[in-house]
C-alpha positions as CSV (number, residue, x, y, z in Angstrom):
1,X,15.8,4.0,8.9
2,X,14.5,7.1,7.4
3,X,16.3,10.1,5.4
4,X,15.0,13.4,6.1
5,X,12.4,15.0,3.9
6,X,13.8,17.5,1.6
7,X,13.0,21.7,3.0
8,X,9.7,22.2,2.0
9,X,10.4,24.4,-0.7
10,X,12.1,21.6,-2.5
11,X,9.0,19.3,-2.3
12,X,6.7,19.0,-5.1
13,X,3.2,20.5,-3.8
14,X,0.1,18.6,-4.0
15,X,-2.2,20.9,-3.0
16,X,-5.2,19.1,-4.0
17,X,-4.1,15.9,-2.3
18,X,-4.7,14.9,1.4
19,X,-2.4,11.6,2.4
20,X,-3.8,8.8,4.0
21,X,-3.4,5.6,5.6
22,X,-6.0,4.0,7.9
23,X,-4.4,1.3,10.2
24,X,-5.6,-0.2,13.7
25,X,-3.4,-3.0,13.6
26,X,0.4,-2.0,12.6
27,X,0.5,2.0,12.5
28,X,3.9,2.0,13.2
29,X,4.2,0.3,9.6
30,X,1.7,3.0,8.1
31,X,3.7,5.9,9.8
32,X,6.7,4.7,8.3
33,X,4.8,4.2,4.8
34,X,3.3,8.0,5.1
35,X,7.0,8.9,6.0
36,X,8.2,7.8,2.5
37,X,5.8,9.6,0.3
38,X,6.1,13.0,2.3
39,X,9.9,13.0,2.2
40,X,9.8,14.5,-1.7
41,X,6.5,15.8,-1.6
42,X,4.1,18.2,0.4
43,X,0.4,17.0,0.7
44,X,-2.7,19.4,1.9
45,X,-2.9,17.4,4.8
46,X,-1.5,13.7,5.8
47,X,-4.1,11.9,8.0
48,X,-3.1,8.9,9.7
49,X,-6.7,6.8,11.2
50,X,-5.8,4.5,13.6
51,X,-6.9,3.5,17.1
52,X,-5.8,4.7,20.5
53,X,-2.2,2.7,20.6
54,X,-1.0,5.4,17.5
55,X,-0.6,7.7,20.1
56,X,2.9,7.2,21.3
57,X,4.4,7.8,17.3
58,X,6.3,10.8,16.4
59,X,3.6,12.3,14.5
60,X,4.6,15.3,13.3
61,X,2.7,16.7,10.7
62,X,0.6,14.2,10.4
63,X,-3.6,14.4,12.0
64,X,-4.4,11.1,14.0
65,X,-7.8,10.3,13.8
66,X,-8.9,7.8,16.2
67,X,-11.5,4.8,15.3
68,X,-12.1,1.5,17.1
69,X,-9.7,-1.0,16.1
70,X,-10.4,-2.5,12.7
71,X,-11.0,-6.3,13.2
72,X,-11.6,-7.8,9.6
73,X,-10.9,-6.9,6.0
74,X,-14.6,-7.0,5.5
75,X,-14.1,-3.7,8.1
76,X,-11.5,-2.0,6.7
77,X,-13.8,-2.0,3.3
78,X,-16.6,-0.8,5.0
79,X,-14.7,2.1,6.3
80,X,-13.1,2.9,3.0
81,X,-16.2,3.2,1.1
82,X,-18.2,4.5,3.4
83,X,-16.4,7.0,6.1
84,X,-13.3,7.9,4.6
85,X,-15.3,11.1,2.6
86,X,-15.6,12.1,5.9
87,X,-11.9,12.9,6.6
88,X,-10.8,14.5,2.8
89,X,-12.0,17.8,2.0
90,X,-9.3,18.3,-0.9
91,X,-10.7,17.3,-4.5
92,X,-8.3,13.8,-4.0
93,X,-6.8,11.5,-1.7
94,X,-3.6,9.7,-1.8
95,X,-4.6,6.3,0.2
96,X,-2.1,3.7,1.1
97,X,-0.9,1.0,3.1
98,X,1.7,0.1,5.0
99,X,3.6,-2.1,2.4
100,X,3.4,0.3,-0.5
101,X,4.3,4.0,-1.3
102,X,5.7,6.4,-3.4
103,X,8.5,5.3,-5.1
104,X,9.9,8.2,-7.5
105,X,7.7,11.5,-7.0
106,X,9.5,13.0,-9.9
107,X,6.9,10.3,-12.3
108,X,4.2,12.6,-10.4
109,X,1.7,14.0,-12.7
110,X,-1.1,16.5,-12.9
111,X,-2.6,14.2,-15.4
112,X,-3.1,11.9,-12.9
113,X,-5.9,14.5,-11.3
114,X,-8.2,14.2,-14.2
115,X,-9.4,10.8,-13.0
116,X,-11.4,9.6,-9.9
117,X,-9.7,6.4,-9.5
118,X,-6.1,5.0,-10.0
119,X,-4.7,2.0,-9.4
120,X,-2.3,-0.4,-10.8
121,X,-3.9,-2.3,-13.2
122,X,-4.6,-6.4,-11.9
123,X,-2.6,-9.0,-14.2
124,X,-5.0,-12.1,-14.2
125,X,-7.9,-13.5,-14.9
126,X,-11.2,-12.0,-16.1
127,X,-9.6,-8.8,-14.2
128,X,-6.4,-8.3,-16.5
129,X,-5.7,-4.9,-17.8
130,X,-8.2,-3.4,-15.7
131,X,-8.3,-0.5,-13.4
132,X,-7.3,-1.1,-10.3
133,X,-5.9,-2.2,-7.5
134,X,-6.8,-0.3,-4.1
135,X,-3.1,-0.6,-1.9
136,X,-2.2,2.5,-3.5
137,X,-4.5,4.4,-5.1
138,X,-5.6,8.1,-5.8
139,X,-9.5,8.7,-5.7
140,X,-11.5,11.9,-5.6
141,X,-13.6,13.1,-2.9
142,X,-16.8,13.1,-6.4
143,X,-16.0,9.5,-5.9
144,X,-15.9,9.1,-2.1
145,X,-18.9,11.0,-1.6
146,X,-21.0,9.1,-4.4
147,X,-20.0,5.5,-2.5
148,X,-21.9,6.9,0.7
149,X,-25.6,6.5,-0.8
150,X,-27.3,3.5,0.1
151,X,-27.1,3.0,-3.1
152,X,-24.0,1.3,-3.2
153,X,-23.0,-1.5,-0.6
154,X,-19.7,-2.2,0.7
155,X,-18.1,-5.4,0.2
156,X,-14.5,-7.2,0.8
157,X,-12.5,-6.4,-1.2
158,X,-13.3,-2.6,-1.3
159,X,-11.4,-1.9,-4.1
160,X,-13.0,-4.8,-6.3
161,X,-16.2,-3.4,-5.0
162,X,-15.5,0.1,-6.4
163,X,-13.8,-0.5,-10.0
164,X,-15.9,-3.9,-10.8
165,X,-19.6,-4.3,-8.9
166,X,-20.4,-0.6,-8.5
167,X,-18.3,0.8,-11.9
168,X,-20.8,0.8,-14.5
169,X,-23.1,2.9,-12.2
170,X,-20.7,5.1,-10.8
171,X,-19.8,6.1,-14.8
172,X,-23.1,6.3,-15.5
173,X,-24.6,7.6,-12.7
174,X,-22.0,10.0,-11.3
175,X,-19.6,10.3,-14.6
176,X,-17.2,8.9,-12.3
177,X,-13.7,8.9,-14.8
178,X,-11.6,5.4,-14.0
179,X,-7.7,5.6,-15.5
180,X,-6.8,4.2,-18.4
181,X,-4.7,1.1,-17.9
182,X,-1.4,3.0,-19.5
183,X,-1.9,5.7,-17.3
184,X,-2.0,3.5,-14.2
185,X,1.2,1.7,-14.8
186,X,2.8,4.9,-14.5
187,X,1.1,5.3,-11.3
188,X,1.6,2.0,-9.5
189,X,3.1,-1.6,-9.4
190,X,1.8,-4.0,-7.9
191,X,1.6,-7.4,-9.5
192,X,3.0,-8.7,-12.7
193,X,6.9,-8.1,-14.3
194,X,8.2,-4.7,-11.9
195,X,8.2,-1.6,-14.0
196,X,9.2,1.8,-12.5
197,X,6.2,3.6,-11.5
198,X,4.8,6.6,-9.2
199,X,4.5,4.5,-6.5
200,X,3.8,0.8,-5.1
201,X,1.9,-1.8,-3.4
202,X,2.6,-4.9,-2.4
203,X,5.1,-6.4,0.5
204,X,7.0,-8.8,-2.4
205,X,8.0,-5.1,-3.9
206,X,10.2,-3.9,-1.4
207,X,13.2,-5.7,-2.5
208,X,12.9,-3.1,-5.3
209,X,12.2,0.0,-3.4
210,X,14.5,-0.4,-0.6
211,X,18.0,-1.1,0.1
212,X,19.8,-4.2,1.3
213,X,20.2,-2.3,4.7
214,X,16.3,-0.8,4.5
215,X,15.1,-4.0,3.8
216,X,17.0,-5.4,7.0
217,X,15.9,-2.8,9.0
218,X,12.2,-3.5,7.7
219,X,12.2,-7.3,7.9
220,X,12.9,-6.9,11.7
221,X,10.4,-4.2,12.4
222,X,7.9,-6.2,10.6
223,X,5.1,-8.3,13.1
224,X,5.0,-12.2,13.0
225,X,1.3,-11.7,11.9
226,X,2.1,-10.2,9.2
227,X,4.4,-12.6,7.7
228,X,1.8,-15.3,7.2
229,X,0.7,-14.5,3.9
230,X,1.4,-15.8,0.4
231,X,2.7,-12.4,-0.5
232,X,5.0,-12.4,2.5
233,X,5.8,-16.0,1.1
234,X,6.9,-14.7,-1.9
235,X,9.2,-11.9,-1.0
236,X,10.5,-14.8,1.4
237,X,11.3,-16.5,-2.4
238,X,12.5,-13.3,-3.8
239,X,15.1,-12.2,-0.7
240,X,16.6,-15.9,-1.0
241,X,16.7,-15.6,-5.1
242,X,18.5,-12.0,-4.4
243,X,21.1,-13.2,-1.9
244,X,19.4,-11.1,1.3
245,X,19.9,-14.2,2.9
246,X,20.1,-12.1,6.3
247,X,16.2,-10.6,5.6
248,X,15.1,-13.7,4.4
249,X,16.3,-15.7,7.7
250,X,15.0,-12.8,9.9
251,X,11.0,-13.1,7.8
252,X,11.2,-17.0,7.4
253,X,11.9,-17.1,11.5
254,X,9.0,-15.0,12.5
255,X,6.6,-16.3,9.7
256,X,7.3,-19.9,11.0
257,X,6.9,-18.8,14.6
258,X,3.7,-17.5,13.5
259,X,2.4,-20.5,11.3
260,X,4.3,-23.4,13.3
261,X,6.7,-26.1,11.7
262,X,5.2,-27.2,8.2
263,X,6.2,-28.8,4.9
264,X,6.7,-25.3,3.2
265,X,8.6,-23.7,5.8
266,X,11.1,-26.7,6.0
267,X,10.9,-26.1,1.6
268,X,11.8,-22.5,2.5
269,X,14.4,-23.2,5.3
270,X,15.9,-25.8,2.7
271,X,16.2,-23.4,0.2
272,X,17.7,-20.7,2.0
273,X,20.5,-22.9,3.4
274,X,21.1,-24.7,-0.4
275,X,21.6,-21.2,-1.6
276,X,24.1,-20.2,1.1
277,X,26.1,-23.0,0.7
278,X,25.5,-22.1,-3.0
279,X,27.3,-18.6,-2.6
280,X,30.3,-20.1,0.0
281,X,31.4,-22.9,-2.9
């Protein structure tokens, strides 16, 4: 499912940067995500925090750190604004999730260091154009350390709670330097039209990351729990739009195992077989 990473020599070096994922719940995913960014590029250290079950995975070159298992999102924030200073000692961290990544480390950019927080910009509402969304983002241990006063509390979602409720303070407070929202389009896509980028978040995306045989390989790897969302809906849409009629089967079988029988997934199931018949006239 994976290429080998290029000789180490051929790897750009991000010496600054430490990789990391925090997981308790699918670190198989988050193993293979880490996987992807370090085949083109050499990080200071890669750091995967999950729970006890992470101990079976080929980890090579990667430090497990072991928490308690993450039961909420309002967890996983909590431990993002407050603990993850702990585990970075380089002046930034590269922090993803399991369905986002780098995508083309030749847009990589030194520039991107000047700044304590990049994120692909959000594309609606009061949020548009601004800076950013927290799937795949790089942030600075200045900025990590200045979330762990009791001056700022943690709240779902963590990235909402670092580049809206606490920003203004942070700036003033701790000249804490948010991107630009040019400057984070070249770093990530997430929602809105897809551009080329850096990297990527979002599961709906990897129809343009990965190939028709990746994508297979992925949608059966992938837990039922994990196909319940809307954004697990929508790639659903996308794969059938695309013709990966085998991906889309394999994701609209698991996420209706998952969610039962109900009016969308008979819309879904519809759809899929109109567009095979579709293809065969």
């Amino acid at each position: 499912m994976l290429k080998p990473p290029l000789p180490a020599d051929a790897r750009t070096a991000l010496a600054q940067v430490t990789l990391c994922c925090i997981d308790t719940r699918s670190p198989e995913l988050a193993l293979y995500a880490m996987r992807r960014c370090m085949q083109h590029l050499s990080f200071a250290r890669c750091v995967l925090i999950s729970s006890t079950q992470a101990r079976h995975l080929d980890l090579d070159g990667i430090d497990l750190v072991e928490i308690a298992p993450l039961k909420s999102i309002d967890d996983y924030s909590e431990f993002v604004i407050k603990r993850l200073a702990d585990q970075v000692q380089t002046s930034h961290v590269l922090l993803i999730q399991w369905d986002g990544f780098v995508r083309d480390a030749r847009m990589w950019s030194d520039d991107f260091l000047k700044f304590d927080y990049i994120g692909a910009p959000w594309t609606s509402g009061a949020l548009a154009n601004q800076v950013g969304n927290g799937g795949f983002t790089l942030r600075s241990r200045k900025l990590l350390q200045a979330l762990q006063s009791n001056d700022y509390a943690a709240h779902n979602p963590e990235d909402v709670c670092i580049a809206v409720t606490h920003r203004a303070r942070l700036e003033r407070e701790h000249h804490i330097r948010f991107a630009d929202a040019q400057t984070a389009r070249r770093f990530s896509c997430e929602r809105g039209p897809w551009r080329p980028a850096f990297g990527f978040h979002a599961v709906f995306n990897l129809p343009h990351v990965l190939s028709s045989t990746e994508m297979a390989q992925f949608s059966a790897a992938l837990p039922a729990h994990l196909t319940a969302s809307s954004d697990a809906r929508h790639l659903i849409r996308d794969l059938i739009r695309q013709g990966d009629f085998e991906s889309a089967q394999t994701l609209l079988r698991k996420r209706t195992q998952h969610l039962g029988w109900h009016a969308d997934a008979w819309r879904q199931r519809l759809q899929l077989a109109w567009a095979r018949l579709h293809r065969m006239s």
